[in-house]
C-alpha positions as CSV (number, residue, x, y, z in Angstrom):
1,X,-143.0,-221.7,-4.2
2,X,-140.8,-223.0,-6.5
3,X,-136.5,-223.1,-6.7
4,X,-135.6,-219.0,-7.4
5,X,-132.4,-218.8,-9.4
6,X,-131.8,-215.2,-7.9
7,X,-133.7,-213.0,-5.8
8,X,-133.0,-208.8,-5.9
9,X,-134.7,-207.2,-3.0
10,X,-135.0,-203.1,-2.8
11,X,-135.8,-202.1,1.0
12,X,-137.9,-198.2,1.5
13,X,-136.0,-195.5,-0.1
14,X,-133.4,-197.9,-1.7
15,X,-133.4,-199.0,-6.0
16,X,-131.0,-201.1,-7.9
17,X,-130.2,-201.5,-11.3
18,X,-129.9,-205.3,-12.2
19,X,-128.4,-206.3,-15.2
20,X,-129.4,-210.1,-16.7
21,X,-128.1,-212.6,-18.9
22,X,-129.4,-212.0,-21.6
23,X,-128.9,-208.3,-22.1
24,X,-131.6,-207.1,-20.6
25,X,-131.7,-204.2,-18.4
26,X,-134.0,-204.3,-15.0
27,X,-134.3,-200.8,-13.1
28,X,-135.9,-202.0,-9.7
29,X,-137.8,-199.3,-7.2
30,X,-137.9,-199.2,-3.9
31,X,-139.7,-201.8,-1.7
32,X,-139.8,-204.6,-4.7
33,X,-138.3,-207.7,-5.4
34,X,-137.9,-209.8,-8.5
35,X,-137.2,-213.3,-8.6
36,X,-135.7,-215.0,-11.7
37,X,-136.7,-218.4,-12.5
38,X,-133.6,-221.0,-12.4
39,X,-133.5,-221.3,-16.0
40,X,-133.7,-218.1,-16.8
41,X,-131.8,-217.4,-20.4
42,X,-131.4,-221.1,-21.2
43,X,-135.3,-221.9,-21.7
44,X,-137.2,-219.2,-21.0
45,X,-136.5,-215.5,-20.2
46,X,-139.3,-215.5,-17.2
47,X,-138.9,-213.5,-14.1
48,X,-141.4,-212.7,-11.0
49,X,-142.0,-208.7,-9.7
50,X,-143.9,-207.5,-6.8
51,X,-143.3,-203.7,-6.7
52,X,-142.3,-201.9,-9.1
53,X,-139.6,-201.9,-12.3
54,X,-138.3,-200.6,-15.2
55,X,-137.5,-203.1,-17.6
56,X,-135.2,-202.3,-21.0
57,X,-135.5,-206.0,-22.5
58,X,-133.0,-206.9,-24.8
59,X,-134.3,-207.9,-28.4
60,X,-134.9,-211.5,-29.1
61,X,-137.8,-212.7,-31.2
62,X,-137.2,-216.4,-30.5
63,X,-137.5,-215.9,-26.9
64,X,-140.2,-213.9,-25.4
65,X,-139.6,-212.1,-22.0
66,X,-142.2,-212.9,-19.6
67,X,-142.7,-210.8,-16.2
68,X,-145.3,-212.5,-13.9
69,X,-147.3,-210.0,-11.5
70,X,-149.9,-212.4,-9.8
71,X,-152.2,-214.3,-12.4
72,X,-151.3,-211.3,-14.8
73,X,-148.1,-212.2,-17.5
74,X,-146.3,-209.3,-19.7
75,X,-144.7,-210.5,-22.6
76,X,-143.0,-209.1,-24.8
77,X,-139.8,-209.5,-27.5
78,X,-137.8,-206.4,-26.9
79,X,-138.8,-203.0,-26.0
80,X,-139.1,-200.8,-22.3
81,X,-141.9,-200.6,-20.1
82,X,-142.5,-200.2,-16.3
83,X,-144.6,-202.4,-14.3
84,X,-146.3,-201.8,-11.1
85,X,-147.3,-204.6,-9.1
86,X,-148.2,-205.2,-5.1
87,X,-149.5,-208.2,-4.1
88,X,-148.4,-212.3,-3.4
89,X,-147.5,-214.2,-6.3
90,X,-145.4,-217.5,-7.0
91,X,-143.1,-218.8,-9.7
């Protein structure tokens, strides 16, 4: 695996609400993770889920936002979605 920036980890019952750099707004359920890349908001907004989250992404047409589930990448330039995910993946 490659260097994580920052790692959020939700254990069974437990969510977080993770606010990044870049505006965005990341709503994490129980029993995920999501890993940032290290240069997350001064390259590329990029960021790794397995489990499930909310994502409000902040508006920036110049920068997509990427989520990486497994072979599968979301991307998108501002808008909210959720994504379910379970399964190994690497960044």
């Amino acid at each position: 695996m490659n260097p994580v920036a920052q790692e959020y980890v939700t254990g069974k019952g437990r969510r977080a609400t993770v606010p990044l750099s870049d505006g965005t707004v990341v709503f994490l359920n129980a029993a995920s993770s999501l890993r940032l890349a290290p240069d997350f908001d001064r390259i590329e907004r990029r960021v790794e889920l397995e489990g499930e989250a909310y994502f409000a992404v902040a508006a920036d047409s110049t920068r997509p936002f990427r989520v990486v589930t497994g072979s599968t990448v979301t991307e998108v330039c501002g808008t909210e979605f959720d994504v379910r995910y379970s399964g190994r993946n690497s960044m």
